[in-house]
C-alpha positions as CSV (number, residue, x, y, z in Angstrom):
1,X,0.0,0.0,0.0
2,X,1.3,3.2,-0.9
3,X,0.2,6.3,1.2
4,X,-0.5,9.9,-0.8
5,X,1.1,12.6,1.2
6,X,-2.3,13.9,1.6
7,X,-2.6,11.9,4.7
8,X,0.5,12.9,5.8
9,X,0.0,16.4,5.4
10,X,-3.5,16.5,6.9
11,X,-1.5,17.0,10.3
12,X,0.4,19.2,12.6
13,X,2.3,19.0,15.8
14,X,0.9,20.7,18.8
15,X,3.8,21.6,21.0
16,X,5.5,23.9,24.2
17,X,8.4,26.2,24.3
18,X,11.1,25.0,26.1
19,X,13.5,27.4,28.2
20,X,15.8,28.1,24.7
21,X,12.6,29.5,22.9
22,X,12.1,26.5,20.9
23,X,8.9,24.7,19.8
24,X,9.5,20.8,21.2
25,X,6.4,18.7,19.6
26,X,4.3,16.8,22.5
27,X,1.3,15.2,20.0
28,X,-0.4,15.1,17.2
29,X,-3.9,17.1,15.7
30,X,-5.2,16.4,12.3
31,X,-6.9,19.4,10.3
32,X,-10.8,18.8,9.2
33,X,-13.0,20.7,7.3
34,X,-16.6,21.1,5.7
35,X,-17.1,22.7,2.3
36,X,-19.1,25.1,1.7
37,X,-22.2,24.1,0.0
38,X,-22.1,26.7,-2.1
39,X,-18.9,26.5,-3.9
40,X,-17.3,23.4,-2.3
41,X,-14.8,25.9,-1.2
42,X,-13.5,25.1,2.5
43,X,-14.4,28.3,4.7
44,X,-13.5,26.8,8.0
45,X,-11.2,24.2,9.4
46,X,-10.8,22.5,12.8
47,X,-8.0,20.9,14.6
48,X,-9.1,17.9,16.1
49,X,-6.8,15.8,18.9
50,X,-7.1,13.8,22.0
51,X,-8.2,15.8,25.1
52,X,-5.4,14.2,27.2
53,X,-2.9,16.2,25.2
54,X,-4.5,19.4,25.8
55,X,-5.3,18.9,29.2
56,X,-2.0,17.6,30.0
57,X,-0.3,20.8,28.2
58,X,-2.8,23.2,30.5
59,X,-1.4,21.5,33.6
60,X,2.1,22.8,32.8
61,X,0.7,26.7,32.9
62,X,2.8,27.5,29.3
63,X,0.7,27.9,26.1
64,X,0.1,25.5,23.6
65,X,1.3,26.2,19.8
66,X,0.1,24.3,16.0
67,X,3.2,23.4,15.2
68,X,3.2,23.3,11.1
69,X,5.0,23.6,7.7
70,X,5.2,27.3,6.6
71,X,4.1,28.0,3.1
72,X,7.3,30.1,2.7
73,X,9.6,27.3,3.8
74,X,10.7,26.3,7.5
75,X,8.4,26.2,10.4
76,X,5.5,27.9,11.3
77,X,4.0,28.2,15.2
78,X,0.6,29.4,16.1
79,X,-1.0,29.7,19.9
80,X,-3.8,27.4,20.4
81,X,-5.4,29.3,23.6
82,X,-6.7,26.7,25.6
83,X,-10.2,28.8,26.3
84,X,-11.1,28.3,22.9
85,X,-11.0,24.1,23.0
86,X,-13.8,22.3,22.9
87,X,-13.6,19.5,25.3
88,X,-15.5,16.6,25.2
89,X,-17.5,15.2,28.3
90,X,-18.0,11.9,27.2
91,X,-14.7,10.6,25.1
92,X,-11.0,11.3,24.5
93,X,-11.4,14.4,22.1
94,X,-10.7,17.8,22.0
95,X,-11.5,20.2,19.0
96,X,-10.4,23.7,18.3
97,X,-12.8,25.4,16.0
98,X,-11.9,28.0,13.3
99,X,-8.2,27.0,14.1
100,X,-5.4,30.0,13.3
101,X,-3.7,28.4,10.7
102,X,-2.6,31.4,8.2
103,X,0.4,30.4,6.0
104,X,0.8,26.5,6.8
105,X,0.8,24.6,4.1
106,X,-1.4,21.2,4.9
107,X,-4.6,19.2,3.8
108,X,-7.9,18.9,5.2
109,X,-9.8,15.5,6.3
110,X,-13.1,16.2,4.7
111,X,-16.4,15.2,6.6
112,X,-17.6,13.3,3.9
113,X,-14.9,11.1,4.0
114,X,-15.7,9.9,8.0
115,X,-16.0,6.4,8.2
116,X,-19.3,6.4,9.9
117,X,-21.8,3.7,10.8
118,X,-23.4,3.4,7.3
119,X,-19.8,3.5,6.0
120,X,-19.1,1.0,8.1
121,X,-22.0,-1.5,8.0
122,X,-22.7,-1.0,4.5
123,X,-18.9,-2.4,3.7
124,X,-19.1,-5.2,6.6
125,X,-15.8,-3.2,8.0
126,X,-14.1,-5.6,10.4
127,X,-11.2,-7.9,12.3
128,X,-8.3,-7.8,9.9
129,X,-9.3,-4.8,7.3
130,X,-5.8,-2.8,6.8
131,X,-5.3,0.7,9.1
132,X,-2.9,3.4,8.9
133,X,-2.3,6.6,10.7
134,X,-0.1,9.5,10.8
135,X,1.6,11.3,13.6
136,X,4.4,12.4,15.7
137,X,7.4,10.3,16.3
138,X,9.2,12.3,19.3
139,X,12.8,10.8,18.1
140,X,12.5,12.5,15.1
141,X,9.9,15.2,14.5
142,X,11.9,17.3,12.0
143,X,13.8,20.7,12.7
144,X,13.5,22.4,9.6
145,X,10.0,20.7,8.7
146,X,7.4,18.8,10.7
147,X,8.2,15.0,9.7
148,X,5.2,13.0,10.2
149,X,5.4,9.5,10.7
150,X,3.2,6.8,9.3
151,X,2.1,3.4,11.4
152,X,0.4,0.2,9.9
153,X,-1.7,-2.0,11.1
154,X,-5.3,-3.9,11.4
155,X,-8.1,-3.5,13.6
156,X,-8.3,-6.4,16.3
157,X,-11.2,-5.6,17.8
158,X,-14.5,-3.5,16.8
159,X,-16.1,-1.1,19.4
160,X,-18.7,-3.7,21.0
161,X,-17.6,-2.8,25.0
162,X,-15.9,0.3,26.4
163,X,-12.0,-0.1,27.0
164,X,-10.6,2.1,29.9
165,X,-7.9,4.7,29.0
166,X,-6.1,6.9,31.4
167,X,-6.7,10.5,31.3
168,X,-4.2,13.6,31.6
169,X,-4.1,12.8,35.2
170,X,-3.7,9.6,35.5
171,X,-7.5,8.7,36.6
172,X,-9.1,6.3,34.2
173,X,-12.4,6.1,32.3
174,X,-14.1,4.0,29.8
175,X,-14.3,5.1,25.6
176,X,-16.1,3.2,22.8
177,X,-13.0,2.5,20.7
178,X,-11.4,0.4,18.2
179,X,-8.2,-1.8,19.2
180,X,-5.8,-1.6,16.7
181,X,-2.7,-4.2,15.8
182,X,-0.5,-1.4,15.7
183,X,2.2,0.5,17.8
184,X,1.9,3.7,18.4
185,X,3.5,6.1,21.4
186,X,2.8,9.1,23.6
187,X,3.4,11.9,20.6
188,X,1.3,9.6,18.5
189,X,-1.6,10.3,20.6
190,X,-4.1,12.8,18.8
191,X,-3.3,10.8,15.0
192,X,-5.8,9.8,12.4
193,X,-6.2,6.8,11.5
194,X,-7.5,5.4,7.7
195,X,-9.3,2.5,7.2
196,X,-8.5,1.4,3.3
197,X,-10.2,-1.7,2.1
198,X,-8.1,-4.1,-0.1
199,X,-9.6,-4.9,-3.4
200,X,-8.4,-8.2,-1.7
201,X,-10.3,-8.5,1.4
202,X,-13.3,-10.5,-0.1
203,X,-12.9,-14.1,-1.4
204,X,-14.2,-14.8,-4.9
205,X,-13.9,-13.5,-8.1
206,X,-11.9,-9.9,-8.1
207,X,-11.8,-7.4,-10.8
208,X,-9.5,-4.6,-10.3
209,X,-10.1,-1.2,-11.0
210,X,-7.6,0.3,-13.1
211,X,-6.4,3.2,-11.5
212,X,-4.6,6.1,-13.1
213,X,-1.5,7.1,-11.5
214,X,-2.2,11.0,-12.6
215,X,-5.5,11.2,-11.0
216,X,-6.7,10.6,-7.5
217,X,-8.5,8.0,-6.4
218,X,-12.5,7.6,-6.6
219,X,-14.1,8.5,-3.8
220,X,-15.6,4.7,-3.2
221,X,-11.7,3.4,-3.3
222,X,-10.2,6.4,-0.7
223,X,-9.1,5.7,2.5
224,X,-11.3,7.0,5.3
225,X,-11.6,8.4,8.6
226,X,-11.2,5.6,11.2
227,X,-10.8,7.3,14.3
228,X,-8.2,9.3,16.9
229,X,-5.6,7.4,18.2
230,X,-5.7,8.4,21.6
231,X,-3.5,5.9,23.0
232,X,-2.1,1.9,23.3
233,X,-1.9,-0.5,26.2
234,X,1.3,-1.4,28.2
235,X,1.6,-5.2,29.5
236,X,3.3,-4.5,33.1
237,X,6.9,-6.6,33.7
238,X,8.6,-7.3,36.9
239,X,12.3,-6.5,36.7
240,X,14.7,-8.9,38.7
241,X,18.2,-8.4,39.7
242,X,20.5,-10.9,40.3
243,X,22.3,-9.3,42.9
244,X,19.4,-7.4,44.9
245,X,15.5,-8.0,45.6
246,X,13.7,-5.5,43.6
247,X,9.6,-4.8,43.3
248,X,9.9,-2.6,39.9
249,X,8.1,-2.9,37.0
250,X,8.1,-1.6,33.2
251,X,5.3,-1.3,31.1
252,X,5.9,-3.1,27.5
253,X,4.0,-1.8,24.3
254,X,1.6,-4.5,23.6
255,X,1.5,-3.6,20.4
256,X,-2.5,-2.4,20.1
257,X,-3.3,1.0,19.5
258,X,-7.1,2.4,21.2
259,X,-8.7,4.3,18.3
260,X,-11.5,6.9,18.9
261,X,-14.5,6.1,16.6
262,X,-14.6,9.1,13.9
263,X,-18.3,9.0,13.9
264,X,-17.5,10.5,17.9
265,X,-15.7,13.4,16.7
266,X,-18.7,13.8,14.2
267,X,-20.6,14.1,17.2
268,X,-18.5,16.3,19.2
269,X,-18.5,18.9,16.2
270,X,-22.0,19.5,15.9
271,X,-21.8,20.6,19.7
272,X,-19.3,23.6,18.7
């Protein structure tokens, strides 16, 4: 599967100043917009992220920043203030509406292109269909440009029963939320992820369709909105010494990433 750099430049890095003045990346938001129905032109775009990041970025008492490609070249910062989020009550989202993003260059996740329930039932969307998703990888961000990263994976398990996630601090509560085979980290946290469906998921008879390499792809054949990641789970491991008694522990990435349905953040932007 190759991925367009559309979904890689659908998102920025929300980050902090550190004590030298410079802008250190702590997660991910992904830019979505609804055209106008007059023109089709977009008139106002949203960032869109996990609320653990901002509320974990409040705690500190500095600002938060978008964190983007300029159009001019180099780096571009923004302040996000934090009174104009839109935090949800109910999951791990947070949305800034009409977001200040003058001069980055980036795409938009349309609304239209949400994987939502009809999207979902009407293509039997399951355990094994491919996921990717774009984000933050803290070891190398970029310092001239944002460098996004892209994960693979496959879903693991559908949104049946709430999973428990921990919040910004460190109390827990319980999401509807895809599980994803996929690793992801802490400045992955506020990603998209893409469902794409293989022309070879179905057994039978396949016809491909033949695709031009010059044009983008049908609508019907796109990759859409999955989710947020807005996390992973750690299997906890005792840590022995040969030469001492210890009681620590280390949590190990077990490899599945906790997705945020995207037909919640549909939700949470009709309530802005």
């Amino acid at each position: 599967m190759l991925i367009s750099t559309y979904y890689k430049d659908c998102v920025i890095f929300l980050s902090q100043e550190d004590e030298s003045g410079s802008h250190g990346p702590k997660g991910t938001a992904f830019i979505v917009a609804d055209p106008s129905t007059i023109d089709g032109k977009v008139e106002v775009v949203h960032l869109v992220t996990a609320r653990h990041v901002v509320e974990a970025a409040r705690a500190t008492g500095q600002p938060l920043f978008a964190r983007g490609n300029s159009a001019r070249g180099g780096i571009i910062t923004s302040q996000l203030a934090y009174n104009n989020w839109h935090i949800s009550q109910d999951t791990d989202i947070a949305i800034f509406k009409n977001a200040p993003l003058n001069g980055f260059v980036g795409s938009c996740i349309m609304l239209d292109t949400f994987a939502g329930q009809e999207y979902i039932s009407t293509n039997n969307i399951g355990l094994g269909d491919e996921v990717f998703f774009t984000g933050l990888f803290t070891a190398h961000p970029g310092s001239t440009n944002n460098e996004p990263i892209i994960r693979f994976g496959n879903i693991s398990m559908m949104p049946s029963e709430p999973v428990n996630i921990q919040n910004a601090d460190h109390s827990t509560s319980s999401v509807k939320a895809f599980l994803v085979e996929a690793r992801s980290w802490g400045g992955q946290s506020g990603s998209p992820a893409f469902v794409w469906l293989n022309p070879l998921r179905n057994l039978g008879s396949i016809t491909l369709p033949a695709i031009n390499p010059n044009e983008p792809l049908p609508l019907s054949a796109q990759p859409r909105l999955l989710g947020l990641v807005c996390g992973h789970f750690n299997i906890s491991q005792d840590i022995t010494s040969k030469s001492e008694t210890v009681d620590w522990k280390v949590g190990i990435n077990a490899g599945v990433a906790i997705v945020i349905p995207a037909i919640d953040i549909a939700n949470e932007l009709k309530k802005i």
